[in-house]
C-alpha positions in Angstrom: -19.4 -18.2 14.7 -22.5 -19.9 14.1 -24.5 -16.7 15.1 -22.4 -14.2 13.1 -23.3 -16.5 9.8 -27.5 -16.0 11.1 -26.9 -12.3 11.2 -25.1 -11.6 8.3 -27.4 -13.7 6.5 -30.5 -11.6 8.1 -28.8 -8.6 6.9 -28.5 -9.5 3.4 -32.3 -10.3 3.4 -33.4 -7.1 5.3 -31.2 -5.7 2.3 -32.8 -7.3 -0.4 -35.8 -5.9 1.0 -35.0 -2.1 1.3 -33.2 -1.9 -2.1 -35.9 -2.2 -4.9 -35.2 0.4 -7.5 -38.4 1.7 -9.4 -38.5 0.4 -13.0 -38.8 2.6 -16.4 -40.4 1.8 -19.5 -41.5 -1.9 -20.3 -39.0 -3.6 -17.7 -39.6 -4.9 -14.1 -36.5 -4.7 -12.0 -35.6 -4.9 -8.4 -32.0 -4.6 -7.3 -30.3 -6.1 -4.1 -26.8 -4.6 -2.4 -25.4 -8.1 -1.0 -22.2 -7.0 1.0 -19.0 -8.6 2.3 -17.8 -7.4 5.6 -14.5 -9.4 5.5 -13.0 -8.0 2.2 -15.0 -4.5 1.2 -16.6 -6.1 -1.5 -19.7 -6.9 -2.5 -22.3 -6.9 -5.4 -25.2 -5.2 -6.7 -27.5 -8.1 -8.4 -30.4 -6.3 -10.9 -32.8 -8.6 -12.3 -34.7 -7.8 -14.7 -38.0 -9.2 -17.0 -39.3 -7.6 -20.1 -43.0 -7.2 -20.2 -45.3 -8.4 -23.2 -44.3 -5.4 -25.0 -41.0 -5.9 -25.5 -39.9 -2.7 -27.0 -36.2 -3.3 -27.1 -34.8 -0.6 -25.8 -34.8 -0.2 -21.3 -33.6 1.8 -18.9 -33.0 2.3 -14.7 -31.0 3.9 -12.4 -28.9 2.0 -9.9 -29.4 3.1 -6.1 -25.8 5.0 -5.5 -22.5 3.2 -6.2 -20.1 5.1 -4.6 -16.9 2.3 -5.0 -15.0 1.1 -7.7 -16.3 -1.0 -10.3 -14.4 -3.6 -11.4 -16.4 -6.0 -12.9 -19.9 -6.4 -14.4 -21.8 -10.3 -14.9 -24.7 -11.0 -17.3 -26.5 -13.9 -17.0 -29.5 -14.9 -19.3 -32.8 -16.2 -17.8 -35.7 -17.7 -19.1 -36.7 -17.3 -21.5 -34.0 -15.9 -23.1 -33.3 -13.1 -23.8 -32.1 -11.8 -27.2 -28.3 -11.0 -27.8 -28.5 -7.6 -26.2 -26.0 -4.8 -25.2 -25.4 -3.0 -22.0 -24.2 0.7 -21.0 -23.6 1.7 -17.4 -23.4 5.4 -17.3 -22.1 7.5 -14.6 -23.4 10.9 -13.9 -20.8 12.3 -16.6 -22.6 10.1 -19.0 -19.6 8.3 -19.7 -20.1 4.5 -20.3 -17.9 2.7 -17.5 -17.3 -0.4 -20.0 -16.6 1.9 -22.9 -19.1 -0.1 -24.8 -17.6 -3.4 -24.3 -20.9 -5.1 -23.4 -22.2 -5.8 -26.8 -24.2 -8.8 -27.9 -24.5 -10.3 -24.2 -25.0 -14.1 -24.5 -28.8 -15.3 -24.7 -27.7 -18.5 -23.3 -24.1 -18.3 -21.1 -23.1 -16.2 -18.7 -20.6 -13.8 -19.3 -17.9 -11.7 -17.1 -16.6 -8.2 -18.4 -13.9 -6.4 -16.9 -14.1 -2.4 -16.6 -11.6 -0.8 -18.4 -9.8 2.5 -18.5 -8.3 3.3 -22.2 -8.5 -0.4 -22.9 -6.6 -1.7 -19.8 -8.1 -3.7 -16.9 -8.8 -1.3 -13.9 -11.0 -0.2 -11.6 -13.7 2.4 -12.1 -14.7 4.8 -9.2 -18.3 5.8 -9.7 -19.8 8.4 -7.1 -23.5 8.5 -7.0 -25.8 6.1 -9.2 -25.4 4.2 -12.6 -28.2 4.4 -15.7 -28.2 1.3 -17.3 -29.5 0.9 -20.4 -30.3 -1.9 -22.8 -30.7 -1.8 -26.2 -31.9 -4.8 -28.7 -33.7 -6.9 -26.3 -37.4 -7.6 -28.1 -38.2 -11.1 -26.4 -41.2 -10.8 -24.9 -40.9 -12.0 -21.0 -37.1 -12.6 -21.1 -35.4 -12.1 -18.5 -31.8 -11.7 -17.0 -29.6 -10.5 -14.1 -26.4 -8.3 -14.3 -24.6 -8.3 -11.4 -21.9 -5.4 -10.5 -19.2 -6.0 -8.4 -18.1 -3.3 -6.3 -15.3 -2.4 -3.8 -16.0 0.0 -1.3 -13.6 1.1 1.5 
């Protein structure tokens, strides 16, 4: 059991290693896939740090989802980050939180649930995300937004 632990644990690294998704305009990003054998779940972690600029308005593509998206964390680093807002858009350019993610915290993490005409559900999500974020000016903030992900 003990060597099972070591191995997952050197695959999660080797992963954090291979997945580090180019960044566009003013942000630096890196993303990580961190999976979990024993129930089909895992999570794709995206940090992220705005550069002196700060122009407010970011965006990158997620390496491909292809799972159901059930929930999505945000949680401010330092420093902190304005009150921003997210969109995750698939490749029909639909927003899979139907602009729920507005305002994120500057200081507390916060959970949001994907939705599907309001109600709590799953969203499936072939191929890769664009997330963008709007009214974020702090110069060097910085934050993480984690997607949770089932994949059979």
């Amino acid at each position: 059991m003990r060597y099972a632990n070591v191995f997952k644990t050197f695959l999660v690294v080797l992963t954090l290693l291979c997945f580090t998704v180019p960044a566009f305009g003013a942000w630096t990003t890196s993303s990580a896939w961190r999976p979990n054998m024993d129930f089909h779940i895992g999570i794709l972690a995206i940090t992220w740090t705005e550069d002196a600029s700060a122009s407010g308005d970011e965006s990158m593509t997620t390496p491909n989802i292809d799972g159901h998206v059930y929930m999505v964390v945000t949680d401010p680093g330092s420093p902190a980050p304005d009150a921003y807002d997210l969109t995750l858009k698939d490749s029909d350019g639909a927003d899979i939180m139907e602009g729920a993610i507005v305002n994120a915290s500057a200081t507390a993490t916060e959970q949001w649930a994907t939705t599907i005409g309001g109600s709590p559900m799953g969203r499936f999500v072939k191929g890769t995300l664009t997330v963008n974020m709007t009214n974020q000016a702090t110069n060097s903030a910085s934050g993480t937004i984690i997607i949770y992900i089932y994949r059979e």
